[in-house]
N, C-alpha and C positions, 0 to 999 in steps of 0.2 A: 571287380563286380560289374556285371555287366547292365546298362541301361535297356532296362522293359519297358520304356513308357511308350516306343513306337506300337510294339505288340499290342499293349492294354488298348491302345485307340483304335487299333485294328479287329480287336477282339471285343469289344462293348461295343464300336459301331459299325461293326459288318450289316448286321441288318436292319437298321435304320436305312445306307447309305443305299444297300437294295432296295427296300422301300420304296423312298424315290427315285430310285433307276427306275424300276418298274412304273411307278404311276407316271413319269414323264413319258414313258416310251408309249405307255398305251393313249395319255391323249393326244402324242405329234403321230402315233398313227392313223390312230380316226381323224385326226384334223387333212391329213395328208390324202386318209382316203375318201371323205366326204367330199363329194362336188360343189363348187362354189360357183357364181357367174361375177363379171368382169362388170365394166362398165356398161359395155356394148351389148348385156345380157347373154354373150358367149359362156361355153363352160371353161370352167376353172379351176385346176388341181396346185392348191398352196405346195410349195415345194418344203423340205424336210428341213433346211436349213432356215425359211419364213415361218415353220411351224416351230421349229423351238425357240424362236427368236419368241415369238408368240407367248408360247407358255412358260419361257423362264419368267418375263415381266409378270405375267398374270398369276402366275403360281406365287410370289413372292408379293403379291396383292399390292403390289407398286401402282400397276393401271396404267400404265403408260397411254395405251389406245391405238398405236399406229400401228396399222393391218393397211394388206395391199388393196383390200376390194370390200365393202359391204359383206355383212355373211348373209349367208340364206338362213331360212329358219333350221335345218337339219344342224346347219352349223352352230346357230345360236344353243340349242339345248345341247348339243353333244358341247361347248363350252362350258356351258351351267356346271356340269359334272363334270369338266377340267377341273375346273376350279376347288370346288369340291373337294373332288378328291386329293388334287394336288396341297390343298391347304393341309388337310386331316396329315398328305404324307409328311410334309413340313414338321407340324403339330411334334408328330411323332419324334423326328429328328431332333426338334430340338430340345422335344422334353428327353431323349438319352442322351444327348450331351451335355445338357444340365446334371443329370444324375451322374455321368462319368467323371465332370467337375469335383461334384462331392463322393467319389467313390474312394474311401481309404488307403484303399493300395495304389491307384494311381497318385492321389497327392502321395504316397510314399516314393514310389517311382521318383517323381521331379523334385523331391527333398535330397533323395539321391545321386541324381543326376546334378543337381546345384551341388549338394558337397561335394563330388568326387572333381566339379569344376573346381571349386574352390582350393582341395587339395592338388591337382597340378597345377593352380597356381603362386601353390606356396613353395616362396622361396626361405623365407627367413628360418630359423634355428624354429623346431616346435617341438612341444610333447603332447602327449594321448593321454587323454585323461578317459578312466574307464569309469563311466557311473559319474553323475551329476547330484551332488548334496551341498550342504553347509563347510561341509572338511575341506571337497574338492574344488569349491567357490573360492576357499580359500587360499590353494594353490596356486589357483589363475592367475586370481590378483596376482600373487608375488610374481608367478611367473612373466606378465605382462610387465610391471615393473623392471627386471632384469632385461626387458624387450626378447622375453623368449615366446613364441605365439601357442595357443592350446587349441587341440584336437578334443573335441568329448563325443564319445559315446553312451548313449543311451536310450534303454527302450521306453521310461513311463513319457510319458506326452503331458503331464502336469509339471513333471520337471523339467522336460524341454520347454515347454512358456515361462518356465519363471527364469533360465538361464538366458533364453530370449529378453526379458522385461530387467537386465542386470545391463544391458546396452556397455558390454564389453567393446572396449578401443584398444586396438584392432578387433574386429569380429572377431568371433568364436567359432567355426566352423564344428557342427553334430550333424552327427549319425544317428538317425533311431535304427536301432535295429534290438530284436528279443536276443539272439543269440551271439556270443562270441565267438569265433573262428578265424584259424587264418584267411580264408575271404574277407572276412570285416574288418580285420586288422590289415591287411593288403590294403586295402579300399581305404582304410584312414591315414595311412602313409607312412607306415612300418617301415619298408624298403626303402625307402626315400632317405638318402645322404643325410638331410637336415634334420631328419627325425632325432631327437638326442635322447630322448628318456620315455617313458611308460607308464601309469601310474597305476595300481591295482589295488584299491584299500575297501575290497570288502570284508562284511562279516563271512563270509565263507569261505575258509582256508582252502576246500577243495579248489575250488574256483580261481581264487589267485595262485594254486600251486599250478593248474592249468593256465592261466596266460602269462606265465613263466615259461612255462615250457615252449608254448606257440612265438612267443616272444625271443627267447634265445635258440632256436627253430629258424626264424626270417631273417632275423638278424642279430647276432652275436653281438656288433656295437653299439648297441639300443641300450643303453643302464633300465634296469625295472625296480621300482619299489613297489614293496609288496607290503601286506600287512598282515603277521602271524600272531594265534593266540595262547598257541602251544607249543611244548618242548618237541612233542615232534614235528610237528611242520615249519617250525624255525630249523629242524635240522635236515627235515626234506628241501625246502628251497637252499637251502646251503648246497645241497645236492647237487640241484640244476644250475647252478650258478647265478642265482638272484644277486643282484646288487645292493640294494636297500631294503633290509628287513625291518618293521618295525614292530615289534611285542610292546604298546604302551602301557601295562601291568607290571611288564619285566624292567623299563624304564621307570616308571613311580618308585617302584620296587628298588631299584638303583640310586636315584637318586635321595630314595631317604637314609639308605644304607650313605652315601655321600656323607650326606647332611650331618648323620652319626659321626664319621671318622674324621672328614674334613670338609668341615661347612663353608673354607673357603674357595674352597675348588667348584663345591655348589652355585659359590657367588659368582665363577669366573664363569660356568655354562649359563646361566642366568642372563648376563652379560650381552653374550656371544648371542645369544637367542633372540635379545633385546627385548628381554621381561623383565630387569634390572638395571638398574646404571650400579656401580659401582661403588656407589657411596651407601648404597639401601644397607636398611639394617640383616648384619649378619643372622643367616638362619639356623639358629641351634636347638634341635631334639633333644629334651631332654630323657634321663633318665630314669625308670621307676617300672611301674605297672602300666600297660598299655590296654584297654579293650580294642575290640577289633569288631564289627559290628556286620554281619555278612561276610558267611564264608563260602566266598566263590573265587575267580580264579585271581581277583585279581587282591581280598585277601590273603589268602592262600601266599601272595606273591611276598606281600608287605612281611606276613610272618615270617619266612623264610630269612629275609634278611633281619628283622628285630632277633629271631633266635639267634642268627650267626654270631651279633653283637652281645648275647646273654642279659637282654631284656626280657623280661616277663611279660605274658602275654595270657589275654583271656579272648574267648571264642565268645561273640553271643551273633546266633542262626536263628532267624522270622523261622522261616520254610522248615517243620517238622518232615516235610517227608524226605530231607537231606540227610536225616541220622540213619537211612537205611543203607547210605550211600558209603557212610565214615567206616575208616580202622579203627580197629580196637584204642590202638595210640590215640586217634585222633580225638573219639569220644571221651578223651580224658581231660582237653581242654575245652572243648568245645559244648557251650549250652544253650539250652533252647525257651526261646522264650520271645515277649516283647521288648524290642530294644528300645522303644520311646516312656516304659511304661516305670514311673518315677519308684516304685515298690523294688521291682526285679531290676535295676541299677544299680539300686545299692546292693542288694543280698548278692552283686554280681563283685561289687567291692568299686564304685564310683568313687565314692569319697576318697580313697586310698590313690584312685588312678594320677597318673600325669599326664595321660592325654588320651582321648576318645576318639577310632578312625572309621567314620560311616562308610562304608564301601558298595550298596546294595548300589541295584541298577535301576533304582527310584527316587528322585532330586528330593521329590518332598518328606518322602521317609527319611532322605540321610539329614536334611535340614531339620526337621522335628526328633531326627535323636540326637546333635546336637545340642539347640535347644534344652531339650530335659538335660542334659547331661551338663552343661552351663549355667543352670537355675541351683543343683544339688550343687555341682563345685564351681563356682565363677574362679580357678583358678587352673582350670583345665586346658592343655592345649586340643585345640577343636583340630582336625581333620579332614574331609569329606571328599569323595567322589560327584563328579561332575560330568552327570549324563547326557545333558542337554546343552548347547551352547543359551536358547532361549534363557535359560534358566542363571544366567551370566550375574545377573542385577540382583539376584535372591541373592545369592552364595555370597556378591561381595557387603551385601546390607546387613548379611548375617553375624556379619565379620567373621569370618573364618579364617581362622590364625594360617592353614595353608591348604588349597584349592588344588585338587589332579583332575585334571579335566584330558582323557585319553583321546578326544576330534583335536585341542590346542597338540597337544604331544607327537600326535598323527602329523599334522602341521610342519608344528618346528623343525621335526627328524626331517622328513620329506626334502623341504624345501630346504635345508641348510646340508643336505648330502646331492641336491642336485645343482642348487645356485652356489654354495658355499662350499664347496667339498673340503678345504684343506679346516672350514671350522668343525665341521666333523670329526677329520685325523684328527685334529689340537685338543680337543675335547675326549678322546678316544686315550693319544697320548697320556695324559695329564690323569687320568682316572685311579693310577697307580700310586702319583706322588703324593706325600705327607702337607697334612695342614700348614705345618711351617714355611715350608716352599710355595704352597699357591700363597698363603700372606704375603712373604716376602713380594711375588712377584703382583698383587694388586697395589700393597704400597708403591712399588717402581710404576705402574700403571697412571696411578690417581697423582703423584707427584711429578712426574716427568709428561703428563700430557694432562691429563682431566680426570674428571669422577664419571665419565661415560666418552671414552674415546671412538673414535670409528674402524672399523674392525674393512680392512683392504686385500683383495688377493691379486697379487701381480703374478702371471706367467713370463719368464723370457723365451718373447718369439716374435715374430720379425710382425704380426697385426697389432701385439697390444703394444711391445715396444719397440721398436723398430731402428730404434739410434742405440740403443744398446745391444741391440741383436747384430748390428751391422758393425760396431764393434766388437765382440765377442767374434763373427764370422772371418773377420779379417786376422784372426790369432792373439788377437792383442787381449791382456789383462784386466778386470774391471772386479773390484769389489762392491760389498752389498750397500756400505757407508754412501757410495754414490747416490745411491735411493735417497737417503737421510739428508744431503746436501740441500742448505739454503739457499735460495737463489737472491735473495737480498743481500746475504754475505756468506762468499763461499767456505771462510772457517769458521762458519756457524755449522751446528748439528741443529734440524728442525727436529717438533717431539714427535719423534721414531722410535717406535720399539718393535722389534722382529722377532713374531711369537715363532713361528714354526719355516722351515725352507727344506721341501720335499723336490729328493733327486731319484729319480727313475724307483726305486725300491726301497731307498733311503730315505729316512724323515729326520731331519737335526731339529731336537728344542731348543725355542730361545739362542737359535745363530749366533756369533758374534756379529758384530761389524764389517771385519776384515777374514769373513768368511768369503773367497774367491768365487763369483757369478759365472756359471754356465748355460748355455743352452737350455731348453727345457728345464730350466730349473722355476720351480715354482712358491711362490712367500707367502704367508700370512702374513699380515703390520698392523699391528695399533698405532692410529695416529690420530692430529686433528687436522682442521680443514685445510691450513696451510702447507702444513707438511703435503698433503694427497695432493692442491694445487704443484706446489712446486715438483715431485715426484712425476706428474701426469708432465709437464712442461719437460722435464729432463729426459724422459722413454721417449716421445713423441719429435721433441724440437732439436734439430739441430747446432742451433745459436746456441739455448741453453742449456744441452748434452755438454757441449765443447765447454763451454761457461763453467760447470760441474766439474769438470776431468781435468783443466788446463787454468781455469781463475783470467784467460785472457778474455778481452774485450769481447762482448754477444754480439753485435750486430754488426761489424764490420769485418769480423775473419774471414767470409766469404765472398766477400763482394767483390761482384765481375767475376764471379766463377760458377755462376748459374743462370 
C-alpha cells in the first residue's frame, strides 16, 4: 500500500504555498525597485538579497527593524502594503494547514503510513484479526497471552477508539480501512513469514468465503478461521481450504447431542476449554418432551439432534410471517403463538415438558420465556440462547440450568484450534467414544493428578526441546516416560498423563509411556505444576536431561567440558 500523504501536502497546499510566492515576490520587487537615499542623501537601490531579508522578518510580523538606510517616504507606504498583504498571505497559509491537519483522509494517510511502519517492524509471531468487536477483543487477549502479537483491521472509527482505550501490551497495530483486498491484506502483513493465522468471524458468509480465498491466494501457510452459518458455506470453505471453521449452532447442536449420549466427554471439553474443572457436576439432559422456542437456525440445529436421540419435541414461533416459510412436515410440529404468554404454554403442553430451549435472537425475550415457563413448572430444565455477552450477569442471576452463548463458542473454537491445536484433534478424537471410556479416563485424571489438571502441548524440536532433540538427532532412543520423570527422584513417575501424541498423519490416544519419541512428534499432557516444572527442566537443561536418562549425578557430569 502505497504512502499518499506526500501528494495530499502537495495537493491541499499548492496554492497557499503560491500565494506567498507571489505576494513575497511582488513586495522584494517594489522594494528592489523603489529608490532610496544612503546617508549621504545619495541614491540607493536595496539589493534583492536585503529586500527579502527584509520582508521575511516583516511578513512574519517578528519586527526585527534592521534596514540598511532610512526609507524614503515612497518606500514607507509601498511597506504599509508589504505588510499587508504579506500578513493576509500568511493568514491564508496557515489557515489551509490548519484545515489539512483536520482533513480525514490525510489523518488517514499518516494512520497508514504509522501501521504499515509498524508492520515492518514486526517481528514476533502475529495474527490478523479482521473487524474489531467484543468476540475478537477477546481473541487478542489470549493471543497476547500466548505472546502471539494482533494485526486488526477495521473500518468503524468508534471501534478503532475503543480498541485504542483497551491499552493492549504490546500495542495493537489497525488498519482503518472500508474495504478488504489483497492490497489491505499485503499492507497488514499477510506475506510476512511470521504472520501465522487470520481471523474472519463475520455475520456474512459471503464475506469470510472471500477472505479465504484472498488469504489462501497470498499465502497458503496462513491457517484462516472463519465463521460459517450454513450447510453450504461450511462446505464451500471446506472447498478452498479454510482451516478453522466454526458453525456455533452446529456446535450447541453437538454438544447437547454429547450431553445426551455421553455427558462425560461433555465434561472432558468443558475441561479442556477451561469452563469446568473436573470435579463440576456432571451435565445430564434429560428425557421427555422438549419445547423449543424460536425456530431459526440455530433451533432448527438443536432439533435435528433431539430427533436423532427420539426425543420429542414441540415448535413454538413469535414471527407468524415464518409459517409461509415452513414444509408441510414442518407445520406439523411447529406453532405459532406467544412464547412467554402463561395460557399458550400450557395448551403447548409445559406442564408435561422436561425442559424449555429459548433460542430467539432476543436476551430479554428468551429470559422472560424462561421465567413463565419456571413459574408453571419450577421443575423444568431451563435452556437459553445468549446473544449478547453484556447480557452475561442476567442469564447467570436467572439461573439458567445451561447458557449457549455463540461470541463464548466463536471464542473457544478459535483460540484453542490456533493456540491449542492438538486440544482440538483430542477433542475431535474423543467425540466418537462411549460414556464409559471418557468416565474411566476423568477418574484416571482427578485421581492420578487433580480435579482440574493443566492441559500442556510439547512439540520435539530442537526451540522447545532442544536436549531431547539433540538426542533423538544423534540416533539414539528416548521414550515418552522421560517427559513423566521426577527430578526429585528419578524412579518417581510425576502426575503425568499423555492424552493424545500426533505423528505427521497419525494421532495415537492416550500413548502409552514406552511409546518410543520422535522428531516432530507432537503431545498433548495433563499434568500439575510440578510435573510441567520438571518436564520444562528436562527438554531445556542438560544437567537434568542427563539426570532423567542416566539417574547419574546433575551438576558435575560436565564439568570442564564447557
Amino acid at each position: 500500500m502505497r504512502n499518499n500523504t506526500f501528494f495530499i501536502i502537495l495537493q491541499k497546499m499548492r496554492m497557499p504555498f503560491l500565494v506567498i510566492i507571489i505576494t513575497y515576490t511582488i513586495a522584494i520587487v517594489g522594494l528592489v525597485i523603489i529608490q532610496g537615499t544612503d546617508t549621504n542623501g545619495n541614491p540607493y537601490q536595496m539589493s534583492i538579497f536585503d529586500a527579502f531579508y527584509f520582508v521575511s522578518y516583516t511578513a512574519t510580523t517578528i519586527g526585527f527593524g534592521e534596514i540598511p538606510y532610512a526609507f524614503t517616504y515612497p518606500q514607507r507606504i509601498w511597506i504599509t502594503f508589504t505588510i499587508y498583504l504579506t500578513v493576509l498571505g500568511w493568514f491564508y497559509g496557515i489557515g489551509s494547514l490548519v484545515s489539512l491537519l483536520q482533513d480525514k483522509l490525510f489523518l488517514q494517510e499518516i494512520e497508514k503510513a504509522r501501521f504499515l511502519k509498524q508492520i515492518r517492524n514486526l517481528d514476533e509471531k502475529f495474527i490478523i484479526i479482521l473487524g474489531y468487536n467484543q468476540i475478537t477483543k477477546k481473541i487478542i487477549t489470549k493471543a497476547i497471552a500466548q505472546g502471539i502479537r494482533a494485526v486488526v483491521i477495521e473500518k468503524d472509527s468508534l471501534k478503532i477508539e475503543k480498541l485504542m482505550l483497551e491499552s493492549f501490551t504490546p500495542t495493537v497495530p489497525v488498519l482503518r480501512s472500508d474495504t478488504l483486498s489483497v492490497r489491505v491484506l499485503e499492507s497488514a502483513g499477510l506475506t510476512k513469514k511470521n504472520c501465522k493465522a487470520i481471523v474472519s468471524l463475520f455475520d456474512d458468509d459471503v464475506v469470510n468465503l472471500k477472505n479465504t480465498l484472498i488469504t489462501k491466494t497470498l499465502n497458503k501457510n496462513v491457517k484462516i478461521a472463519v465463521k460459517a452459518t450454513t450447510i453450504n458455506h461450511t462446505e464451500n470453505l471446506v472447498d478452498v481450504d479454510a482451516d478453522i471453521i466454526v458453525n456455533p449452532f452446529s456446535i450447541i447442536s453437538s454438544e447437547i447431542n454429547i450431553a445426551l449420549t455421553a455427558p462425560n466427554i461433555f465434561k472432558l471439553e468443558k475441561w479442556l476449554y477451561k469452563i469446568d474443572d473436573l470435579s463440576a457436576p456432571l451435565r445430564i439432559f434429560p428425557r421427555g418432551l422438549y419445547i423449543i422456542c424460536g425456530y431459526g437456525r440455530m433451533g432448527q440445529k438443536i432439533f435435528e439432534k433431539l430427533d436423532k436421540n427420539n426425543i420429542e419435541v414441540k415448535f413454538i414461533e413469535i414471527d407468524p410471517k415464518r409459517g409461509r416459510q415452513l414444509s408441510k412436515d414442518e407445520k406439523n410440529y411447529v406453532v405459532f403463538g406467544d412464547a412467554d404468554d402463561r395460557d399458550f404454554l400450557i395448551q403447548t403442553g409445559i406442564m408435561d415438558a422436561v425442559a424449555v430451549v429459548a433460542v430467539t435472537n432476543d436476551d430479554t425475550t428468551n429470559l422472560s420465556i424462561l421465567a413463565t415457563a419456571k413459574k408453571l413448572n419450577p421443575d423444568i430444565m431451563t435452556m437459553a440462547r445468549e446473544n449478547d455477552l453484556a447480557d452475561d450477569y442476567l442469564f447467570k442471576s436467572a439461573n439458567v440450568n445451561h447458557i449457549f452463548t455463540p461470541s463464548k463458542i466463536l471464542v473457544n473454537k478459535v483460540t484453542n484450534a490456533l493456540f491449542n491445536p492438538l486440544c482440538d484433534v483430542f477433542i475431535k478424537s474423543i467425540i466418537n467414544k462411549d460414556n464409559e471410556w471418557a468416565s474411566e479416563l476423568v477418574v484416571d485424571l482427578v485421581q492420578d493428578i487433580n480435579k482440574n489438571p493443566l492441559v500442556v502441548e510439547v512439540e520435539i524440536n530442537l526451540e522447545n526441546t532442544p536436549e531431547i532433540y539433540k538426542h533423538l538427532k544423534s540416533n539414539e532412543q528416548l521414550y515418552l516416560k522421560i517427559l513423566a520423570t521426577s527430578l526429585y527422584n528419578r524412579e518417581d513417575k510425576n502426575k503425568f498423563i499423555p492424552l493424545l501424541l500426533q505423528r505427521k498423519n497419525d494421532t495415537i490416544l492416550l500413548p502409552s509411556l514406552d511409546e518410543e519419541l520422535k522428531i516432530g512428534d507432537k503431545i498433548l499432557i495433563a499434568c500439575d505444576e510440578e510435573a510441567l516444572s520438571d518436564m520444562e527442566y528436562i527438554c531445556e537443561n542438560i544437567y537434568e536431561f542427563h539426570y532423567a536418562l542416566t539417574g547419574e549425578e546433575k551438576r558435575t557430569i560436565f564439568k570442564g567440558k564447557r
